[in-house]
N, C-alpha and C positions, 0 to 999 in steps of 0.2 A: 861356371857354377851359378844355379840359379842364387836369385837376391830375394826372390818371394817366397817367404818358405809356408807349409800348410798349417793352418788354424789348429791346435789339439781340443779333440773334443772335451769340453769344460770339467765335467767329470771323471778324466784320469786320475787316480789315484795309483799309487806305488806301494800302499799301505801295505806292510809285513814283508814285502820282496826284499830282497837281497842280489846288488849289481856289481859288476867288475865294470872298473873303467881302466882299460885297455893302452897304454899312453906312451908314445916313443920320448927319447930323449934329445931329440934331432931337432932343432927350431924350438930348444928350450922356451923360451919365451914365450912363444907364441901356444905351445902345445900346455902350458899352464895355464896361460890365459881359457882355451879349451875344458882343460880338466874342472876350473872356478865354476863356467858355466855346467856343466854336464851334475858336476856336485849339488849343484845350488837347484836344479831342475828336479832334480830324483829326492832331493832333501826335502822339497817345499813341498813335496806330493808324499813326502810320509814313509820312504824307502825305511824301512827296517837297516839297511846296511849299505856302506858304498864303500868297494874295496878299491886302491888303487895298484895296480903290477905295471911296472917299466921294462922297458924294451931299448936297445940300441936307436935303432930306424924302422922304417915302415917295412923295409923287406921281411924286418924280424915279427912285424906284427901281428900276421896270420897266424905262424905256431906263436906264438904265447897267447894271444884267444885260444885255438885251439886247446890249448894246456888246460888254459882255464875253463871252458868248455865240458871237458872230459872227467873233469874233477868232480863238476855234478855240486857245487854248492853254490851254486848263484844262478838268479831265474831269468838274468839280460846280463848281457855284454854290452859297451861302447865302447867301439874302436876311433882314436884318437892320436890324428898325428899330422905333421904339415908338410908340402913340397911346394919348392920355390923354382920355378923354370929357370937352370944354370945356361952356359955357353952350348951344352954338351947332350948326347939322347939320356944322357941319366937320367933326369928326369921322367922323360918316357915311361922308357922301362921299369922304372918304380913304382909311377903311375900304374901299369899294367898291370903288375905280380900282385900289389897288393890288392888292388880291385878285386882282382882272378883269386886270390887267397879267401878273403872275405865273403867272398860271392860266397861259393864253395862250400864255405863252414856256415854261414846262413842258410843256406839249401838244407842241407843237412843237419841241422840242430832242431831249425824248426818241422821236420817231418821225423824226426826220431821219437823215439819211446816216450820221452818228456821232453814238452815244447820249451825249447830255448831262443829268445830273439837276439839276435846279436844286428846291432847298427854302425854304420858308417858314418866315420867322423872324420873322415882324412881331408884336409884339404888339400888343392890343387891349383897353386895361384903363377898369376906371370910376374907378380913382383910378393915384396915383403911386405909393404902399405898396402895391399889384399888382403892379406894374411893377417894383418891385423886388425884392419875389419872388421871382416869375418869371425876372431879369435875373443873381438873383445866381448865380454858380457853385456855391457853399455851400448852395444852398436847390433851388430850383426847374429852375436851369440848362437856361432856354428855347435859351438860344445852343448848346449844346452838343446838348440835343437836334436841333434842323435841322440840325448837320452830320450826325448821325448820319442821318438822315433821308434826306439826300442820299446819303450814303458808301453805303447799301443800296438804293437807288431809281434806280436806271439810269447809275451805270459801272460800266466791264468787271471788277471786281472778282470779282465771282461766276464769271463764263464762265471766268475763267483759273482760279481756285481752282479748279475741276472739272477744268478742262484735267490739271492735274498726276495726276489719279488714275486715270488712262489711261494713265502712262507708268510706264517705273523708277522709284525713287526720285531726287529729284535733290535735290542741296544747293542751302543757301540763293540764295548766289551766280548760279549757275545760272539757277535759278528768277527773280529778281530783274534779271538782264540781261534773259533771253526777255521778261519783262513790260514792261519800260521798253520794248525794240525794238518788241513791240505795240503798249503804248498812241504811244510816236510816231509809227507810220506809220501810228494813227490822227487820231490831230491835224492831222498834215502829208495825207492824204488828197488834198485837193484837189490841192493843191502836186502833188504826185506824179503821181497820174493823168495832169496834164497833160504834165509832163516823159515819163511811159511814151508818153506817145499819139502826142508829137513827138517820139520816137525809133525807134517802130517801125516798121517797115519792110513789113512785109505785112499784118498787121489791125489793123483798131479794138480797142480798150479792152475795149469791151463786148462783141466775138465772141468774146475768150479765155474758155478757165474760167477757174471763179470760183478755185480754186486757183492756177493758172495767174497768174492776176493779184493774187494775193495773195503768191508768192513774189517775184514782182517789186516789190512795193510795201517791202517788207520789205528786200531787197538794197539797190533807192532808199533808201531812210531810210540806212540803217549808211554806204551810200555818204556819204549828204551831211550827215548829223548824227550820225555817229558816228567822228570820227579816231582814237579810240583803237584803233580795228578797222583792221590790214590793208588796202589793198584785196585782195587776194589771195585772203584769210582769207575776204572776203565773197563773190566771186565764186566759190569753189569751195562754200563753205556753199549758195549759190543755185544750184548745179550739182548738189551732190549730193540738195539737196531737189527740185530736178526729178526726178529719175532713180527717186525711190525713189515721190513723189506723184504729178508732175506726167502730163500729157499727152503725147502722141506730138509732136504739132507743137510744147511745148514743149521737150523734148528734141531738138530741132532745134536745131544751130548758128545755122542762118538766121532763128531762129525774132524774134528781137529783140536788140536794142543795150543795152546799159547807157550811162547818161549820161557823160559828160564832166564830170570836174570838177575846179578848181584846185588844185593839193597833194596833190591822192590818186594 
């Protein structure tokens, strides 16, 4: 295992994200030590949230990522867990599956429908004073590197930091609502589409532009997971962002429904 690990570029922010950290019970000690760091890195950049799920061992690791993956409400993973070279190939072989597990559900998260990054945090030591090392947050702070690892490796963190330097200046606030109502109505994705699909009235999902259906995805969300917003407030906002983006047939009255929903 390398000792030098990469420089994070200064302006990572985690701000509104929400993380799973991933974490065996195997080498307690050392995989806490892990969890402090990996916490303490996604905290200090402003994570909206940091869940923790346990697991047996590393072999278990993969599917409980994966679980947490499929669940669709968190925008990184850190997978965390430690192996200590025994008498025997166990090791090995542990080494292998979960490497192979992890790869695997990386591959696949981050080219699917909505980018997910999931990072490796497993270590892989020939003794215990490795492992500690590497675990502690005062030294080596393996845990803290894989969040970072993840925070820059495929969520939407980077696309919206760009987004802002194409517009005015906007305050924090601002900035920080627009981001949360993104990353929701990308989590919520599936949810959504379906409810646009069974509501509209003259095309499929897929014949709209792509803006076209991304303003609609965006209105759905604040509709259903945002009371503190109007409905009013939402439907003129998704009125007036047709008018200024959108399409002809979406600037159509007829063009589609907003859902029905209880207390809005």
């Amino acid at each position: 295992m390398s000792t030098q690990a990469p420089t994070p570029p200064p302006a990572l922010s985690a701000k509104g994200l929400r993380f799973a950290l991933c974490a065996t019970r195997w080498n307690l000690e050392i995989v806490d030590q892990l969890l402090a760091g990996a916490r303490a890195a996604l905290e200090q950049r402003g994570a909206q949230e940091v869940r923790v799920h346990r697991c047996a061992g590393v072999f278990e690791l993969g599917p409980l990522a994966a679980r947490v993956a499929r669940a669709g409400e968190v925008d990184g993973i850190v997978a965390l867990g430690c192996l200590v070279r025994g008498a025997t190939d166990h090791y090995t072989v542990l080494a292998s599956e979960v490497t192979r597990a992890l790869g695997a559900l990386a591959l696949e998260a981050a080219t699917g429908p909505r980018a997910l990054a999931v990072s490796f945090g497993v270590l892989t030591c020939e003794t215990v004073e490795q492992a500690q090392e590497r675990a502690d947050p005062r030294r080596m702070d393996k845990g803290g590197e894989a969040a970072l690892a993840c925070l820059e490796g495929g969520t939407p963190s980077d696309v919206l930091a760009g987004l802002w330097a194409h517009f005015e200046p906007a305050d924090e606030d601002t900035k920080a609502f627009a981001e949360a109502l993104v990353r929701g109505a990308q989590r919520e994705q599936a949810a959504i589409d379906q409810l646009i699909q069974h509501t509209s009235t003259n095309w499929k999902l897929e014949r709209m532009a792509r803006v076209d259906r991304n303003i609609l995805r965006l209105a759905v969300y604040e509709i259903l997971k945002r009371s503190d917003v109007p409905l009013k407030v939402t439907l003129n906002e998704a009125i007036e962002l047709s008018k200024k983006y959108g399409s002809e047939e979406m600037r159509r009255p007829s063009a589609c429904s907003c859902p029905r929903t209880s207390g809005r």
